[in-house]
Structures are given as C-alpha cells and as structure tokens.
N, C-alpha and C positions, 0 to 999 in steps of 0.2 A: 136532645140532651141540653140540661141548661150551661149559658151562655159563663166563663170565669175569667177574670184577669189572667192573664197568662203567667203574671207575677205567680197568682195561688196556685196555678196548676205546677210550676218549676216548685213550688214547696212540698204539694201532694205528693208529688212524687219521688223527693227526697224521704219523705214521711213514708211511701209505700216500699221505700228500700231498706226500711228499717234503722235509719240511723236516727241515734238517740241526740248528738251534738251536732251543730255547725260553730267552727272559729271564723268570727271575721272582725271586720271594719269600718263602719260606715261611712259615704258621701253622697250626694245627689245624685248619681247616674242609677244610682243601687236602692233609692230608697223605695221603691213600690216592692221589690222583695225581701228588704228589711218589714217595712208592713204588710207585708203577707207572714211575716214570721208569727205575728204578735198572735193573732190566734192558730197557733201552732203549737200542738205538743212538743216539737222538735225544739229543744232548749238552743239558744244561743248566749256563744258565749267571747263576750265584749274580750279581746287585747288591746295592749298597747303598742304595736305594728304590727303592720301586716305579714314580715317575713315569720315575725313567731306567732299568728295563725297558721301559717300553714307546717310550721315543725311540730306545732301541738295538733293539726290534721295528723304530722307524719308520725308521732308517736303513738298517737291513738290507732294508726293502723298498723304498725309496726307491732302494738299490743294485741291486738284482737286478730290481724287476716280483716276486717273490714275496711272499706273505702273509708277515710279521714273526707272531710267535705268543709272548705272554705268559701265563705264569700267575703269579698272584698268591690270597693268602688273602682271608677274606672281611672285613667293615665299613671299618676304615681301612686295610686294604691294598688293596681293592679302591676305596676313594674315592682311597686316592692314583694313580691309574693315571688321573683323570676330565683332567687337565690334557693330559695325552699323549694320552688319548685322540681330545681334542677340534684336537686341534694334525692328527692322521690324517685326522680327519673333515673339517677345514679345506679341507686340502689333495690329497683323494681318496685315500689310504693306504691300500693292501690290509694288513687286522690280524684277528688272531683273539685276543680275547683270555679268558681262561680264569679265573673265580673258583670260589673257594672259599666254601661258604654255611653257613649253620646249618643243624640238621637241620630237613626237613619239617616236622616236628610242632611247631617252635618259631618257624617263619615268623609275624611279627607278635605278636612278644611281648618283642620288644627283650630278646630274649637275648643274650648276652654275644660279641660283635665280630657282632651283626646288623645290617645296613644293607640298603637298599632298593637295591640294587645297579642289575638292572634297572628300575626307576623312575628313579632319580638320573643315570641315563647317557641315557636314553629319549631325550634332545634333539639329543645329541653322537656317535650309530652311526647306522650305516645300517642295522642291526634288532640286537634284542636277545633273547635267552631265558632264563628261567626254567626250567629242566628238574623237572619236579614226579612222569615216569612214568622209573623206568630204561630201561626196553625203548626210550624215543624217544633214548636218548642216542646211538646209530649214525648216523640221520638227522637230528639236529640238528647233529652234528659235521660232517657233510657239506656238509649245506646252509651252515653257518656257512662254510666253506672256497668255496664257491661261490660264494655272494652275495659275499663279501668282494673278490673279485677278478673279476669281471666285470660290464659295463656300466660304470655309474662306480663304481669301487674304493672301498673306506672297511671301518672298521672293525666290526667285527660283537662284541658280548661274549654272554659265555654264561658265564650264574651255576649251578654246580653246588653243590645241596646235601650236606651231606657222607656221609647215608645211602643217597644215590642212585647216590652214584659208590662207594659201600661193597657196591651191591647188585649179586649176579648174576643174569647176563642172558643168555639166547640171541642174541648179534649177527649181524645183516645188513648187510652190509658192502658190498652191490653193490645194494640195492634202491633204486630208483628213484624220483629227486626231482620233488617235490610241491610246487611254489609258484606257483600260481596269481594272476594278474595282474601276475609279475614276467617282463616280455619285456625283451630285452636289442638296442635297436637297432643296423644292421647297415649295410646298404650308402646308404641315403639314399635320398628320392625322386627318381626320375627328371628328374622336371621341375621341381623347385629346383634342381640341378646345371644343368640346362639354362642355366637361370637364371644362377646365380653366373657358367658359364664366358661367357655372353654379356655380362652386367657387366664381369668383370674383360676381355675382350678390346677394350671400346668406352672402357675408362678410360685418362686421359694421365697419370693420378699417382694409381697406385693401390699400395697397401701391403697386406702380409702381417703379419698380428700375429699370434706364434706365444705358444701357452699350456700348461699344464701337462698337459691334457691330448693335446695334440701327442706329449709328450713319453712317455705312457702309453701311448699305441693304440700307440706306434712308428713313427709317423711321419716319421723326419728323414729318410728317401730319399726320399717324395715328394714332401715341400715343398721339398726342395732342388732337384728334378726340375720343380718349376712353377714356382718363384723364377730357376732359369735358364734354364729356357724363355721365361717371359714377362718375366723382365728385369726382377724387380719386387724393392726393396729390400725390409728384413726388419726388423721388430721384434720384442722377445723381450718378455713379462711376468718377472719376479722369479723365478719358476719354470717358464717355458718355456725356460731358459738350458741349452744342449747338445741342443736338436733340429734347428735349423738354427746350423751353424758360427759361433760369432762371431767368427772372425777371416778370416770369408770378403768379398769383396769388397762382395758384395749385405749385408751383414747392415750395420744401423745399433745394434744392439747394444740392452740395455733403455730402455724408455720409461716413462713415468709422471711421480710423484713428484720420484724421484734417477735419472732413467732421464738417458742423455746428449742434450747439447740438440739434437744433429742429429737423433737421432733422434723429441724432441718436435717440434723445429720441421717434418718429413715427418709429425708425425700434424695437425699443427694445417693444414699445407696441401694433403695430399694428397685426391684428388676421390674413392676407394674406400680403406674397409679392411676386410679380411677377417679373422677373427679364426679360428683353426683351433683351437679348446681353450681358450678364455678366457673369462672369464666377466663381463670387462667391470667389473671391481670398483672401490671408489672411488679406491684408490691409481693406476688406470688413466685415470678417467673425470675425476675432478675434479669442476667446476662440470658437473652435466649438459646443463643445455638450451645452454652455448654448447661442449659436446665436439662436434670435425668434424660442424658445423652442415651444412656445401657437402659431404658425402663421404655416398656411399652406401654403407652396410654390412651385410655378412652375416656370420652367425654360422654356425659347424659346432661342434655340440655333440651328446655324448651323453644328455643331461639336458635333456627339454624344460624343466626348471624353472626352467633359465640363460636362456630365449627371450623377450627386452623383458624382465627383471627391472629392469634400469635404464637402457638406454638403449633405444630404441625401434630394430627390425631394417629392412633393406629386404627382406632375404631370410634364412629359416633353414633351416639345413638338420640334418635330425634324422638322427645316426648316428655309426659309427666314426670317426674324423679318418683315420686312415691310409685305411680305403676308399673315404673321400668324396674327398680330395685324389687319389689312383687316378684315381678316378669322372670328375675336372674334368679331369684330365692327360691323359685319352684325347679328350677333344672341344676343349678350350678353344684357340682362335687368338692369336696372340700379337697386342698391341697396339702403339702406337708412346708408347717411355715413353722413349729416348732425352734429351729437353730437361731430363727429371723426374729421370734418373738424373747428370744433371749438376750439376743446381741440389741433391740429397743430397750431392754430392760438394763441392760447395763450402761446404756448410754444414759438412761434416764438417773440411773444412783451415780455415776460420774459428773453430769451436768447438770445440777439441779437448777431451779431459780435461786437466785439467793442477792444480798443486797448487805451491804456493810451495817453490823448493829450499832458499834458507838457513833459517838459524832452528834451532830444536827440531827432532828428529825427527818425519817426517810417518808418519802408518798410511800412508798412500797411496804412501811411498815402500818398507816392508817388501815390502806386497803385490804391488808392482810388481815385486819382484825374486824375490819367490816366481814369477811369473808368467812371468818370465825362466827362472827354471831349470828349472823343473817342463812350460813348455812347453805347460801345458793336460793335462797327463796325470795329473797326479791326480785325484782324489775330493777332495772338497770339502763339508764341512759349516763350517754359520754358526750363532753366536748372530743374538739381533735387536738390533737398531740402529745408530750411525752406521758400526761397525766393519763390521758387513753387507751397507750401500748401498756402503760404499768396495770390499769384494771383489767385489759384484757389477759395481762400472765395470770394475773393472782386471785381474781374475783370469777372463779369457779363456774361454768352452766351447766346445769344439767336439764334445762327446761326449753321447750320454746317459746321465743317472742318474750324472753326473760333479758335477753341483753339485747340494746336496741342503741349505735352510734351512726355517723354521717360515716360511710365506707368510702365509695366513688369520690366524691364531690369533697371529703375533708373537710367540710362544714364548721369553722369556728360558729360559734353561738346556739350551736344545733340543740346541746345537751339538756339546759334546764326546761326551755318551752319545750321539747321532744318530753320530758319528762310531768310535765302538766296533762299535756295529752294521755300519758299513762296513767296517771293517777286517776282519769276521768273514767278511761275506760275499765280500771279496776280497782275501783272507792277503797276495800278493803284491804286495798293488797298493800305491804310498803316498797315504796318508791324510792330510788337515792338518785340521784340526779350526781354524777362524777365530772367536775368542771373544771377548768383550771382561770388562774386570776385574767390573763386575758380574753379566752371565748368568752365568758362571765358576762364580761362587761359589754359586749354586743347587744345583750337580749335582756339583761339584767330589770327592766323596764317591765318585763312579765312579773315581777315580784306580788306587783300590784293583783295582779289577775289570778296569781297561786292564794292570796290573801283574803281579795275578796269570795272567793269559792273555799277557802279553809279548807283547802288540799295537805295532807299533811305530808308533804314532800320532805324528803333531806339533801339538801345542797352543799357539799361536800366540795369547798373551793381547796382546791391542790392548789398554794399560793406560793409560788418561787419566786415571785417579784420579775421573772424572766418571760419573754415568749420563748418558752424552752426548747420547743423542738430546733425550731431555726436555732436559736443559741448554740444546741448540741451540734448542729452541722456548720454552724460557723467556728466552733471550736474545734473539732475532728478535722476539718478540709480546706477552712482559711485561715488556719494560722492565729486561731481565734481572734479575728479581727470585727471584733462586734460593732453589726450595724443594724440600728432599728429594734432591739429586741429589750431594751433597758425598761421597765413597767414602770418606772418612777412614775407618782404622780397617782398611784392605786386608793382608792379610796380604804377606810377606816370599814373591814365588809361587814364587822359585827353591829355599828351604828348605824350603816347603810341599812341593815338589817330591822335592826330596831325602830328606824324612820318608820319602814313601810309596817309596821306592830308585829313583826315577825323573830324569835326568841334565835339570839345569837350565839355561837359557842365560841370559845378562840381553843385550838388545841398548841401548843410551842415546846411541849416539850414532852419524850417518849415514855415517862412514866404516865403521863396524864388520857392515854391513845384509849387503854380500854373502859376506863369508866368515862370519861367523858363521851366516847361513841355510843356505849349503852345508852347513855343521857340522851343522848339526840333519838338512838332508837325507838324508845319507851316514851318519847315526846308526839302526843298526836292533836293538840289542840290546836292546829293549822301548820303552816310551814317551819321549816327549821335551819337555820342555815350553821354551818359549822366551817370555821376559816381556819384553815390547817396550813401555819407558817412551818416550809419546809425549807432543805437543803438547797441554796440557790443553784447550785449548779453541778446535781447530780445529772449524772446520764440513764439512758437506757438500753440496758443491753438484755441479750443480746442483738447484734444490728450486724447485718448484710446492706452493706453500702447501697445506693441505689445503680441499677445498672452492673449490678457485681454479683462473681458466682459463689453458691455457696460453700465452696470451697475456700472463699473470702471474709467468711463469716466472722465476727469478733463476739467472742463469747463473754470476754469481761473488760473492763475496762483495763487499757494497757497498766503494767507497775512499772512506777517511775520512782527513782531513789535519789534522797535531795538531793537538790541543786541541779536536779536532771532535769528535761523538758521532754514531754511526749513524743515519743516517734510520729513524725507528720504521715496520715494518712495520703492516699491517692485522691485527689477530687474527684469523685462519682460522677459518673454518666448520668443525663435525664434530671427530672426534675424532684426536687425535695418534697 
C-alpha cells in the first residue's frame, strides 16, 4: 500500500464519512492538516474564533443528525473550542473535533502554544485521544466518527500532534473497530415495554413528555402514532421542540420553568408521564420530592445513567426512543382519557400565552409575527435567555432539527454561529438566528464569516438594552437590586451591520413588526440583520421559580396599583 502523510489520511477519512464542511482556525501545530485540506473536496470554512467554529460544527449537526467536525490549532485555540464543546456535550451533539498539538518530544514541557488539551476537555466529551503512534491515526479517526454519533451522540476530540500527522504511514482504512465495553442499546427489554404499555392503558391522565433525545433516534412518527392512538396530550422539553407537532391538537407545547401553564398545570395533575428522551432536569423537575408526587412514571432512555438520576422511576426502559415507542405501539390498548383531554383543553382557553398589546414594543409581539409568516418552516436557532423562553412559547415546531438553542450549558453566544452552521447545512432553507443584544455580542465576530459565504441568514437581535434574564431575577428576588446587567455601551447594531456590508433593519415601533419582517424575509442577497428596540424591562412568564413546585407557578405578572410596589417574591433555590 502506498506510503501518506498521516495529515491526508485524518482528511480521507473525514472525506470518507461524508462530510461536506469542516469549521476551524488555523496555527502551526495544525498546519500539515490545514495542507492536506487544500486538495480536498471537503470545503473548509475559515471563522473568526474558535468557540463559533465549533457552534457552527453544532448547528450544522443539530440541523442534519450529522457529526459537525472542527479543526482548530493547538494551546489557546484548542482551549477556546472548551465552551462549545461543552454546550455539545450538554445537549448530546454528534462533533468531532480536531487539534493541532506540539511535537511529541515536547509533550510536558510547556512549549510554546502547549496545553493539556486532552486532560482539560476529559469532563466535557464523550472520549478523548491523544495520538502518540501515527499508524493508530486511521482507527482513531474512525472510531472518533463512530462513537460520536451513536448511542448517545456527543462530542469526541482528538489532539494531534504536529509530528505525527507530518508522519508517513501505511493506512487502513476498512480495518475493523475495537471498543470493547461500548455496546449501543437497541430495542428495549421485552418485559418493561410490557410494562409501560399496561401503565399507560390503565391511566385516566396520563402525559407524554417528549425530550431531545426523541428528537435524535427520530422519533416523531411514533410518538405521534401512540399520542393518537391513546389520546394522550403532549409535552415538549426546551429541546424536544419539533418531534411531536406543536401546533397539533394533542400537543400542550413546552413545560417546565417558562413552559405554558396549561401545559404545567397537566404535569402537576396528570396520574402518568412518560418521558421518551428526557432526562428529567432541574428546569423540568423543580422542587423534587413534591414533582407529580400521584403520577406514575417511566423513562425511555438510551443512557442508563439518566435512570433515578433525580427523580425516582416506576419503570425504565433502556434503549432507542424511536424503537421502544414502535415496541409499545404494537401492544399498548388505548385507555379512557376523554374527561383528561377536556379538562387540558379548558386549561388551555383559560391560560393562554398572552403579552400586553399597548405600550413599547413587545419581543413577544416580533416573534409572533415571525411565526405568522414563516409558518413553522424555518430553522431556528436561539441565544439563551429571556429572548429564548419568548421564542420557545410562540415560534411554533412542528419539524425536527427545526429549533436548534444551547439547552444544558445555556450558552450565551451560541445562537448566530449555531445558525451559520444551519444555513450551511441547508442553503435553501431560511434560517433566523433569535438573539438577544448581550449573547450578540460574544460571537458577533462571525458576521464576517456569514458575509463572506453570502449565507442569507436573519439575525433577529431582541434588544432590551438589559441582560434580561438576570435582570428579571434580580427584580423578582432582590429587591430589584440591579447588578451587572446594565448593556449601556451597545453598539449602533444597524451600522455594526452595515460595516460588515450586510443590510440593517431597525424595527421601534409595533406598527412597523409586520412589513418590516416580511422585508427582512424576502431579503436573500446574503445576511440581514434586523435590531428590534424592545420593552426594557418586560418579563417572562409564565415562571416557576427555580427550585419551586409547580404549584408555585406565576402565570402573569403580579398587578400592582399605583403607588403600590410588587409583592416580593421567595428567593429561589439553586441556580439561575
């Protein structure tokens, strides 16, 4: 066999897994596989940091089910990738991500851009390597493409040093993988499906809580398939949003936190929930020992290490989501949920979303008319905070791998480079990027990179001049004693805009919401950014304190009559 760089063999084999991009960064540890790109099909595409190479990796796989594949050089370009990384890792992310190292012989001598690469990430992948033999570089690239995307997905990095990927090598490109104690579960035990389908058929208010790995296995035809079969309404997590339709009859749309209260108040009184891909987290659970105390529950998960993590199970069923929901839909007998699916429904015309019309400008009124014209068909990426509970009420999925935000991790900066990456992986599709004026400004550096590729993104800065969320819990729980969250000092976003030659829109006032959005819609000659001055200090509701039961829920914002002051809340448990 002839003799390759090992650099062009880590490329080939990129190239034989079918990916079309790599995001990265260049420096010297990295450059023999920057030049092995050059004659490569596999497009690479230049950012301006390394943390938004890997959100536009995370986008791009968040869009597709494909592994997203970064390379980056090595010490601080490979530390800056640790925030993205860990935002992947969060939220199950098939990634491969690719460093540049010092040479071998200078491992542990704090040479010049050396860092611990894999030690420093060891917390935040689902494995890591060190390549120390050229010859293993064939089957560690493999394996890294493998592990990355099956079972539960997440990211894998692989630190190359720069001798080794300089070194030739005989590759084997088809020899056969070697990982010992990684099995990948499948169809589920017989007799916990048993199980669940005989639960869910003896329940009179039993609920579906759809989660992000629903959303992975591919699931949305057979949850929709056991949801109207047994006639059972639907909740979604933050990130299970586009596996079962939200705008379908049976769906009560996100729960939790800023989940809508119809559909908290069907978790606080429903007697079963099943959870198909969730993992049960605190923004879900709240106060633990008083979550659906009367509701028996099962989990389907591909991670037994999701099983009683924090809420205790009646039943678990270990395996794929899409094949275990199969598994139940061939046995399960429908129940009588008739009284249940009424009493959703009247909670639903009792509590709607709703948001005050006059006044300043509402985000909630933008959204709403994004959601209007777009219809649910585009791609959707989110920074994090209050701008992101607002698109998750009102900007509708009925798709998967159609809403794509940082879940785990709360990622400010996440949402625009997350949103390049989709646009890569589907040219035609339109994209809206949902941002608000502080994450913006993290990653805002990618303009460039949306620009020079004439991505016709829409950037959609939700601009309250505030870091609003914290604001909202400094006002609700301290007495609103504002510290740190003041934005003064924001740049001009429509001239920022127009720097990088990309067409600016300002919206300021709520006559202007629906033709100006069309404008930006109907706008594809590259990016578009639209600076939507809102209401500085509206909230989001509804909210469930953090740490509090949903019995504690606040559905609207308290009414205070002048001269009155806000009833001070409780200061919440745990962390903001």
């Amino acid at each position: 066999m002839t003799k390759k760089f090992a650099a062009e063999v880590i490329v080939d084999i990129i190239q034989q897994q079918g990916v079309e991009y790599i995001f990265g960064y260049p420096g010297g540890a990295a450059i023999p596989i920057f030049d092995a790109l050059v004659d490569s099909p596999v497009k690479l595409i230049l950012t301006r940091h390394e943390q938004g190479a890997v959100h536009m990796a995370d986008g791009f796989a968040r869009a597709t089910g494909k592994p997203g594949v970064v390379l980056v050089t090595s010490g601080p370009g490979a530390t800056n990738t640790i925030t993205g990384i860990l935002t992947a890792q969060m939220d199950s992310v098939p990634m491969v991500v690719i460093c540049g190292q010092q040479t071998t012989w200078n491992l542990g001598l704090d040479a010049f851009q050396e860092a611990d690469v894999s030690g420093i990430s060891f917390p935040v992948v689902k494995h890591s390597y060190l390549i120390k033999n050229a010859q293993d570089v064939p089957r560690i690239m493999r394996e890294a493409f493998h592990l990355s995307q099956t079972g539960r997905p997440g990211p894998v990095l692989i630190d190359v040093p720069k001798d080794i990927a300089s070194a030739m090598i005989e590759p084997d490109y088809d020899g056969e993988l070697h990982l010992p104690g990684y099995k990948v579960p499948t169809d589920g035990d017989p007799a916990d499906i048993e199980q669940a389908a005989q639960m869910l058929s003896t329940a009179r208010r039993p609920l579906l809580l759809v989660g992000h790995g629903a959303v992975i296995s591919g699931a949305e035809k057979a949850v929709t398939i056991l949801a109207e079969k047994m006639q059972i309404p639907v909740v979604n997590t933050l990130l299970g949003k586009g596996c079962f339709p939200e705008t379908h009859p049976l769906s009560l749309g996100m729960l939790g936190m800023h989940g809508t209260a119809y559909a908290n108040m069907a978790v606080k009184d429903c007697d079963l929930i099943m959870s198909i891909g969730s993992r049960w987290d605190d923004r879900i659970v709240g106060k633990i020992d008083s979550f659906c105390p009367n509701a028996v529950k099962i989990h389907i998960d591909i991670d037994p290490a999701e099983f009683n993590k924090t809420v205790q199970m009646d039943c678990t069923i270990l395996g794929d989501a899409r094949r275990v929901v199969e598994s139940i839909n061939a046995i399960v007998k429908r129940g009588d949920t008739k009284e249940w699916l009424k009493q959703t429904e009247k909670w639903r015309r009792q509590y709607p979303l709703k948001y005050k019309k006059g006044g300043k400008l509402k985000a909630e009124h933008v959204l709403e008319e994004i959601q209007n014209q777009t219809m649910g068909r585009a791609f959707v990426t989110t920074d994090v905070g209050q701008h992101q509970m607002w698109a998750a009420q009102y900007l509708l999925t009925d798709h998967r791998f159609h809403w794509i935000t940082s879940g785990g991790a709360g990622t400010m900066g996440f949402g625009f480079p997350a949103a390049i990456g989709a646009q890569f992986a589907h040219p035609e599709a339109t994209v809206i990027a949902i941002v608000g004026d502080g994450g913006f400004q993290m990653t805002q550096a990618e303009l460039s990179t949306a620009v020079i590729n004439r991505l016709p993104i829409k950037i959609v800065v939700i601009n309250n001049k505030y870091l609003g969320m914290v604001r909202q819990w400094q006002a609700l729980f301290y007495d609103n004693r504002l510290s740190g969250v003041d934005m003064e000092g924001n740049p001009n976003f429509v001239k920022l805009a127009e720097a990088y030659g990309i067409k600016g829109i300002r919206i300021k006032r709520s006559a202007d919401v629906k033709r100006l959005i069309q404008t930006a819609l109907e706008y594809n000659d590259g990016p578009c950014l639209i600076d939507v001055e809102v209401e500085k200090e509206d909230n989001v509701y509804p909210m469930i304190p953090s740490g509090a039961s949903y019995e504690q829920m606040i559905i609207e914002a308290p009414k205070v009559k002048p001269g009155m002051t806000a009833p001070k809340l409780e200061k919440p448990v745990g962390s903001t």
